[in-house]
N, C-alpha and C positions, 0 to 999 in steps of 0.2 A: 289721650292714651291710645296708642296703637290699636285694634280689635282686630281678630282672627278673620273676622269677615270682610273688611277692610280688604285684607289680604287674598281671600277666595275672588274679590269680586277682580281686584287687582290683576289675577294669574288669566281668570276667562277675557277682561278685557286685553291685555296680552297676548293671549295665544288667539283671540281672533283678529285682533286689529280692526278691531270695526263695534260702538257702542252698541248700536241695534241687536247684532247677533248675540254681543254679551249679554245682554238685558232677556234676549229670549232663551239663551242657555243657563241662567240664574234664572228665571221663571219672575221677572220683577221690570218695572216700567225704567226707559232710560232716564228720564230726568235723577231718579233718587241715585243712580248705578253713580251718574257723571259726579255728582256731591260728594259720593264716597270717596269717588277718584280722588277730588281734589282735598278734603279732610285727610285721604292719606298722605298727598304730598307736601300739605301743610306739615303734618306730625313728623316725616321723615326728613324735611325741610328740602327736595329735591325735587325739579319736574321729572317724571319718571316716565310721563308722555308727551309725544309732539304732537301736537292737532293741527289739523287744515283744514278744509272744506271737502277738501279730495281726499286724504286718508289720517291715520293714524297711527306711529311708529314710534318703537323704544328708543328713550334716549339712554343713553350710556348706564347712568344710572339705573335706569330701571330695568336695563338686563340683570343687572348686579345683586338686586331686589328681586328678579323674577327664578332664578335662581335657586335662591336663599327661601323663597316663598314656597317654592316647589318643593323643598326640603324639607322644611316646617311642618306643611301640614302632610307629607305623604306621613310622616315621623305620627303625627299626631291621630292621623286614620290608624294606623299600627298599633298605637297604643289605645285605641277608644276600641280596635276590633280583639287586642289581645284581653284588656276590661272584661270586655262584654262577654267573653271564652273564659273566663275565670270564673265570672259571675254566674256561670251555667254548669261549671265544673269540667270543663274542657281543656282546662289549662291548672298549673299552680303543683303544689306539692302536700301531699298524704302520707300521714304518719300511721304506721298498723302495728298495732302486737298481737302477734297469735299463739296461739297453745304448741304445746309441741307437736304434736300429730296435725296439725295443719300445716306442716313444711314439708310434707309428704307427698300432699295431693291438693287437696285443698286450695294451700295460700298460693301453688304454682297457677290452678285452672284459672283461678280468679285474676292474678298477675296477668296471663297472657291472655285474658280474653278484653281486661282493661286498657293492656296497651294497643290491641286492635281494634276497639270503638275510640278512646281517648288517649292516644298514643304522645301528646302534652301531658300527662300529670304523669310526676314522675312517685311512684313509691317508696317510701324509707318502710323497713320491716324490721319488727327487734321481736324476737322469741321472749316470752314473759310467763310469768308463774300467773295464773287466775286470780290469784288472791291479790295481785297488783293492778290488776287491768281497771277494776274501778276506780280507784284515785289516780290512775295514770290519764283516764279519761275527765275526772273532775278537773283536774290541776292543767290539761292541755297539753301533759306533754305528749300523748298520743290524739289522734282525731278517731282512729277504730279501732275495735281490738275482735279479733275473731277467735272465737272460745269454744271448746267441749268443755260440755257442764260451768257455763258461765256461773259465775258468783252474781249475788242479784244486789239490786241499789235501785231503790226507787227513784232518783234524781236520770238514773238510765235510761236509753232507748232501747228496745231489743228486737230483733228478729231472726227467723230462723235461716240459716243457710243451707243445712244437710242432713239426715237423718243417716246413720250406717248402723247397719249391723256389726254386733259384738264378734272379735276371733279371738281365739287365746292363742297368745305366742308360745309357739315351743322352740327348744334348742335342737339342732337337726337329730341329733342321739338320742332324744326322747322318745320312747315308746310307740307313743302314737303320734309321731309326727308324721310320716306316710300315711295318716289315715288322711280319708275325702273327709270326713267330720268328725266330732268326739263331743259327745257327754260331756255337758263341766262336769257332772257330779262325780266322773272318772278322774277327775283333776285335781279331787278333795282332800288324797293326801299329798298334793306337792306343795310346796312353800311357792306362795305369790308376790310377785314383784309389783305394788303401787305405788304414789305419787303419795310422799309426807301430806298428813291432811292439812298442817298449816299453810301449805303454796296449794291446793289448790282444792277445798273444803267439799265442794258440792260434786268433784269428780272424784274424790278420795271415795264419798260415802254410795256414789252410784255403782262406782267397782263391787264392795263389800254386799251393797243391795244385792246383785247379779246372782254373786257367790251364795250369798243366802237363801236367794229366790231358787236354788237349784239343790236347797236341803244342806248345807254345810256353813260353818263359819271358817274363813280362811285360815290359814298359816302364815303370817306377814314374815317375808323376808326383811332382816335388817339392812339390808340395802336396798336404797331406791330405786325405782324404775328406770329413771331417768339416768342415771349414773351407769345401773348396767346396759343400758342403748346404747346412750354415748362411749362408752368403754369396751365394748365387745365381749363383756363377763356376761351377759343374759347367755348367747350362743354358748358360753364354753360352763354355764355352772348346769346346778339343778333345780333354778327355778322357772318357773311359767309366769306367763301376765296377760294381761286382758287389755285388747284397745280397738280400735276401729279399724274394719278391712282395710282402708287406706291405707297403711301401715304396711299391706301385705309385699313383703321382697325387699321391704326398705332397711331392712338391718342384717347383713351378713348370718349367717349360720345361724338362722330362727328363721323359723316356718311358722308365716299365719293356717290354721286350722280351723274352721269353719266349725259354729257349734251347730250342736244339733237340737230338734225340738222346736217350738216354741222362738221366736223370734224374737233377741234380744239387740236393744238401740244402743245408740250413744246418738246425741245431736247437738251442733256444731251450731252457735249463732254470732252474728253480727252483734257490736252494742256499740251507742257511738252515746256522746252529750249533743243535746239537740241546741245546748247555747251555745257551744264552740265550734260543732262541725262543720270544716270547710264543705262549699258545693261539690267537691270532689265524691267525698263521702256518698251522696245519694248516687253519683256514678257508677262506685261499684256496689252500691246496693241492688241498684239495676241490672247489673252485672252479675253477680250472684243469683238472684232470681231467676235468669236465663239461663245457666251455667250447670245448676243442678236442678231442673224444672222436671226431669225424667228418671227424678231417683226416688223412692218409697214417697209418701204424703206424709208431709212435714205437718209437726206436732204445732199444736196453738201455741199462742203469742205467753211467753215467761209473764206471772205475774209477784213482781216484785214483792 
């Protein structure tokens, strides 16, 4: 049977035309070099070298081979270096779902900072509801999913990516939307736009915490958050909502407004399955960590 080596030893005796030198450019004594020789030309059934006493030169054949050889294995260095770049996460392709306020700011820093250390892994990104992100991460159809107010699942990995302080959205004709800051408790009688609790459980009840932690029980608009974002009714109704500065500029006619007081979070984690995560995955973990390294001190590790 043919062997790859066979073939290495083939190309160095080839391109130097002379055993000795092959033998000392293969780091191997010439007697075992010349056997290879001739086991290959056995196997290929061709002499593919002339010998003499005075030199050594390709016969016809073995240009044809030397060629073919040269192809072979440039092809196969290619593929053992491309391997070995996947294997590290350098290479291959990452499936992410993120919340929706990570399309703001978030899922971009991390996007461009990944494709300027590992500019091979290419991203796929699908915007998902929380309450999906863990079976999307058991079942593989995502590799990470990056969350405010992740849902928890002990079979999970978690880490944090970002801590931001709470704004309340206003629509530009709001009261106090020129203000530099505002009281939620000044916010108590408007109707608030959040996120159905069944899509997205643990960020539905952190909103209502905020609201309460500031002496009120909200006004729930029968429309969702998401719906007035994406639709342009937030800007033009009369409701407010609560999300992460990030957020701030990203929706026509609403004004983020800074609260006041006391210093209220929302934070943003990474969650991956540690039995199917491509090496991508810890890529932009790395990634992450560097990315937002100079923003508030991020909260301990979720315990499921």
């Amino acid at each position: 049977m043919l062997e790859l080596r066979h073939l290495r030893y083939f190309v160095a005796v080839a391109e130097e035309l002379n055993f000795s030198r092959a033998a000392e450019r293969l780091h191997m004594a010439q007697p075992p070099l010349s056997v290879a020789i001739r086991q290959l030309e056995q196997e290929v059934g061709a002499e593919l070298l002339a010998r003499s006493t005075r030199e050594v030169r390709l016969t016809s054949a073995g240009g044809v081979l030397l060629e073919g050889a040269r192809r072979l294995l440039d092809g196969l260095e290619g593929t053992l270096a491309a391997t070995r770049r996947a294997a590290d996460g350098q290479l291959g392709t990452l499936r992410v779902g993120f919340s929706w306020s990570a399309r703001f700011s978030t899922l971009p820093v991390l996007g461009q900072a990944l494709a300027r250390s590992s500019p091979d892994v290419t991203l796929i990104t699908q915007e998902m509801w929380n309450a999906r992100m863990p079976q999307a991460l058991q079942s593989a159809n995502i590799d990470v999913a990056i969350s405010l107010c992740p849902e928890l699942d002990s079979e999970l990995a978690y880490e944090p990516v970002r801590r931001e302080r709470v704004a309340a959205l206003l629509p530009e004709g709001h009261p106090r939307a020129s203000a530099p800051e505002v009281e939620l408790s000044a916010l108590a009688k408007d109707t608030f736009l959040i996120f159905p609790r069944e899509l997205a459980p643990r960020l539905h009840d952190a909103m209502l915490a905020i609201c309460r932690g500031a002496g009120f029980e909200p006004k729930l608009s029968k429309r969702p958050f998401h719906s007035a974002g994406d639709t342009g009714t937030l800007s033009a109704g009369d409701s407010v909502a609560l999300a992460p500065e990030s957020v701030r500029g990203a929706l026509p006619g609403v004004v983020a407004v800074a609260l006041a007081g006391a210093g209220r979070w929302l934070d943003t984690y990474m969650l991956w399955n540690e039995r199917t995560a491509p090496p991508a995955a810890e890529r932009l973990r790395d990634v992450a960590r560097r990315a937002f390294a100079d923003e508030p001190q991020r909260p301990p590790d979720l315990a499921p």
